[in-house]
C-alpha positions in Angstrom: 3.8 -4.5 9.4 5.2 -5.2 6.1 7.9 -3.3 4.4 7.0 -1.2 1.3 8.3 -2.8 -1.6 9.8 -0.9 -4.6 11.1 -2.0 -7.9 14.5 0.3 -9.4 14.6 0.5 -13.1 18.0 2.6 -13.4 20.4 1.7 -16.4 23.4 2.7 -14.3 24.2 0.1 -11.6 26.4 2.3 -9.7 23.5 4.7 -9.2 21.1 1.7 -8.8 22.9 0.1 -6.0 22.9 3.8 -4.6 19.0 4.2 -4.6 18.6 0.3 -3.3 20.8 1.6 -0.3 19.2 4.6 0.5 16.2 3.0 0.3 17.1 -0.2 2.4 18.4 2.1 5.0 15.0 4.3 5.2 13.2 1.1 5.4 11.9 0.0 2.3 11.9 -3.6 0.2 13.9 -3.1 -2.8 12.4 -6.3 -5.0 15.0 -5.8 -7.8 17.1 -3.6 -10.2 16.0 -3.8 -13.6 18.4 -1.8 -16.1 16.2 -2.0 -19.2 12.3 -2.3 -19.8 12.5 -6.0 -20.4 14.0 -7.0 -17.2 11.8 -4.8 -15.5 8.9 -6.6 -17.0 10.4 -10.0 -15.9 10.6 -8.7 -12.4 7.5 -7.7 -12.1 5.5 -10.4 -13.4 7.4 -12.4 -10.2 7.0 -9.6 -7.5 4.8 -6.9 -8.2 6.6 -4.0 -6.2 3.8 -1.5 -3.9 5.9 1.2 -6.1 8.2 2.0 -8.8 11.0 4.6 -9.5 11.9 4.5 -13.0 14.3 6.3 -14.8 13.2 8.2 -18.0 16.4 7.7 -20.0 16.9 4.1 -19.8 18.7 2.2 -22.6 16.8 -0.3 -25.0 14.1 0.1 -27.0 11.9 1.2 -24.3 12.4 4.4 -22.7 11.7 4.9 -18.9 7.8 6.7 -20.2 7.0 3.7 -21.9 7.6 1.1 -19.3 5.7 3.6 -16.9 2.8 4.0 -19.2 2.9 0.1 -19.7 3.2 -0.5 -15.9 0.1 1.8 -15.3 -2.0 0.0 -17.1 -0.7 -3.4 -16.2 -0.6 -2.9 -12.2 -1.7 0.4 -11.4 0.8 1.4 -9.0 1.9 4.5 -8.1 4.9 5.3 -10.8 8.1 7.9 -9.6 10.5 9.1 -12.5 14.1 9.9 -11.9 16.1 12.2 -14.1 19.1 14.0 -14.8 17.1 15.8 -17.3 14.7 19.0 -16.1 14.1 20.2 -19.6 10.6 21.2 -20.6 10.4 18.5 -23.5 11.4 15.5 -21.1 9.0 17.1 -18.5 5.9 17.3 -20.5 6.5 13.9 -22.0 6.6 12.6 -18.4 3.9 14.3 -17.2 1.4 12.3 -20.0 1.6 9.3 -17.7 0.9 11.4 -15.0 3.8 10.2 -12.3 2.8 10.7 -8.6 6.2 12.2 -8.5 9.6 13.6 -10.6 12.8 13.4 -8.9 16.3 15.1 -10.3 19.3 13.7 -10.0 21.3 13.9 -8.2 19.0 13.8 -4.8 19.5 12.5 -1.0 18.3 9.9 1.1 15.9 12.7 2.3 14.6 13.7 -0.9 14.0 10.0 -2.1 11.8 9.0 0.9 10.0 12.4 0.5 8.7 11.8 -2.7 8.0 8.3 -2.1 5.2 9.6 1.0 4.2 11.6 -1.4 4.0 9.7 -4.2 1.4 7.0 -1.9 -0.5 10.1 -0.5 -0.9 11.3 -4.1 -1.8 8.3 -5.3 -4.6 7.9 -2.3 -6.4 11.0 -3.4 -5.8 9.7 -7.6 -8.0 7.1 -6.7 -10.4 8.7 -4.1 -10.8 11.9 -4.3 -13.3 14.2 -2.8 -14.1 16.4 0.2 -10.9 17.2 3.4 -12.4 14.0 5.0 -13.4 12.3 2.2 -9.5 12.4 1.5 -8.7 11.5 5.3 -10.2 8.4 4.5 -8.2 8.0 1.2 -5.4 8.4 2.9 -6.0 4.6 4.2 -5.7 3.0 0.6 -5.3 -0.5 -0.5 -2.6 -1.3 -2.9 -2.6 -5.3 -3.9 -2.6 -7.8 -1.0 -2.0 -4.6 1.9 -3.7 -2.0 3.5 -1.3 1.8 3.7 -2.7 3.9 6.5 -1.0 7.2 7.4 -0.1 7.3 10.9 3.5 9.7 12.7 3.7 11.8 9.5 4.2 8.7 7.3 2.5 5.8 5.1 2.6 2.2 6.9 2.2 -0.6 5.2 -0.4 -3.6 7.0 -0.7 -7.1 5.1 -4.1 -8.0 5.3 -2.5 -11.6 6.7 -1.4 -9.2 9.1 -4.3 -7.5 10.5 -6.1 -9.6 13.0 -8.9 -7.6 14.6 -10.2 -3.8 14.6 -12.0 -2.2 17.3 -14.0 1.3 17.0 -13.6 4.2 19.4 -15.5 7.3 18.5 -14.1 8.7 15.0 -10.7 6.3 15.6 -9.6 2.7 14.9 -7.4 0.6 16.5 -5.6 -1.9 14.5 -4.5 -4.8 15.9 -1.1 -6.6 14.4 -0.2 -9.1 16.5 2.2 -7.4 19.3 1.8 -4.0 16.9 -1.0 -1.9 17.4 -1.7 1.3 15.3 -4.4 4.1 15.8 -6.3 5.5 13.1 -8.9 8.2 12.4 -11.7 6.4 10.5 -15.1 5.2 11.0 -15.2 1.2 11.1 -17.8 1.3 8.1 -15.8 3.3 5.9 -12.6 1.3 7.0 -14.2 -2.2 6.7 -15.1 -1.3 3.2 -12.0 -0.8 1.8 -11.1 -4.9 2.9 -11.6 -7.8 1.3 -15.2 -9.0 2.1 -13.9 -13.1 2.0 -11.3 -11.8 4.8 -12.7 -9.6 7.0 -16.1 -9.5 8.7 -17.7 -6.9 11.3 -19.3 -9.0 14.3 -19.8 -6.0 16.1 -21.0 -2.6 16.3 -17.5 -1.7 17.4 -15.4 -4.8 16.3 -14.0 -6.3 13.1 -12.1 -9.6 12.4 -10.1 -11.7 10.0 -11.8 -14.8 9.9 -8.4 -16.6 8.7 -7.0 -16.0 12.7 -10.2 -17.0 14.1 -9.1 -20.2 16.9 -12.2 -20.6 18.4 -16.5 -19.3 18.7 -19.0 -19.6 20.3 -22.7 -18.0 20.6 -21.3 -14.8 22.3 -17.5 -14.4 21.1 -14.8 -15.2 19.1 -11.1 -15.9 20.0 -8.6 -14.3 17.6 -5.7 -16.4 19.2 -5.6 -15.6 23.0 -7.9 -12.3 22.6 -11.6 -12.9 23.4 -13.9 -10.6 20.8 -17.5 -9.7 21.3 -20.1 -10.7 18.8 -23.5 -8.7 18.4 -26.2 -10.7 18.6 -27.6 -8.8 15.1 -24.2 -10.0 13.3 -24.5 -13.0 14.6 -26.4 -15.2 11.8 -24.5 -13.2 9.0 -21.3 -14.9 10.4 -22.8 -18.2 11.2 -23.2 -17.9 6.9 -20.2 -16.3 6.4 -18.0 -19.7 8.1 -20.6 -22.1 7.7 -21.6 -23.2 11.0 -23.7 -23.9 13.5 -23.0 -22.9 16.8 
């Protein structure tokens, strides 16, 4: 599992180093503090954050609004203003970039990794909306180079490098991370979708894999490291193709 990673643009530094604490200590990446829109632009283009909190009044020539509107249109990732302001002029300029949440100042630890659940969730049904279990399945969304499936009352981030093999039960997934294992409520189709088609590959009516961890094949199975994986013999010339063997 990887750690959420979120970038802090927040002109005050004592505040900033505040936020990058509470944040640290809940278990996110903080990837920098940028107290203007320019440095925030120069700290993205190195490490594009999984979410931002911005705040509205920053100093330069771009406010916090711009570099949000510029941000959602650059990387597309969930955007959460902070504000000492609550007035109705601030709020409906903030609400034209459409924020997956708006936090006043002051706020607690809490309240911080509150809206950033929510912020993800919101920004899973943004992107996918539709039916109660269309949404269940949005709640599984891919942001970048990860995969953020909801599991204990909270988002989880899972690097794609990460994810070595899926197996179906019924309605529910099971993950497999290395010595981490996570349970999810999807169907393996609707799941498998949502990955990269040049990483993953279903071999099985009930089994998925990364074909980056694959150590060894033959006509019946594949070894992701030390686990042995079934292959059906219907998937079985897709993924000859797919690697580019013969076996």
């Amino acid at each position: 599992m990887s750690q959420i990673k979120i970038l802090i643009a927040e002109d005050e530094l004592i505040i900033a180093e505040d936020m990058k604490g509470m944040l640290q200590e809940t278990g996110y990446q903080v990837t920098g503090i940028a107290t203007d829109s320019e440095e925030a632009k120069v700290l993205l283009s190195g490490d594009v954050p999984d979410l931002a909190l911005i705040d509205i009044n920053l100093r330069g020539g771009d406010d916090g609004i711009r570099l949000a509107r510029f941000i959602r249109e650059q990387y597309g990732i969930p955007i959460i203003f902070t504000t000492s302001l609550s007035d109705k002029i601030t709020v409906d300029r903030a609400k034209q970039v459409r924020p997956e949440a708006y936090i006043v100042k002051p706020f607690s630890k809490e309240d911080l990794y509150t809206s950033i659940e929510l912020a993800i969730f919101k920004y899973a049904e943004k992107i996918a909306p539709g039916t109660d279990k269309e949404r269940n399945e949005a709640s599984n969304i891919v942001i970048k180079d990860s995969i953020f499936i909801r599991t204990d009352y909270k988002m989880v981030k899972i690097r794609f490098d990460d994810l070595l093999w899926i197996r179906s039960e019924l309605n529910y997934l099971e993950l497999h991370c290395g010595e981490k294992q996570y349970l999810v409520r999807s169907t393996l189709k609707e799941f498998v979708e949502k990955l990269p088609a040049d990483l993953f590959l279903q071999v099985h009516k009930s089994y998925c894999v990364n074909i980056k961890h694959i150590s060894a094949i033959d006509h019946r199975h594949i070894w992701i490291k030390n686990i042995e994986v079934p292959i059906g013999r219907s998937y079985l010339e897709t993924l000859k193709n797919k690697l580019q063997i013969d076996i």
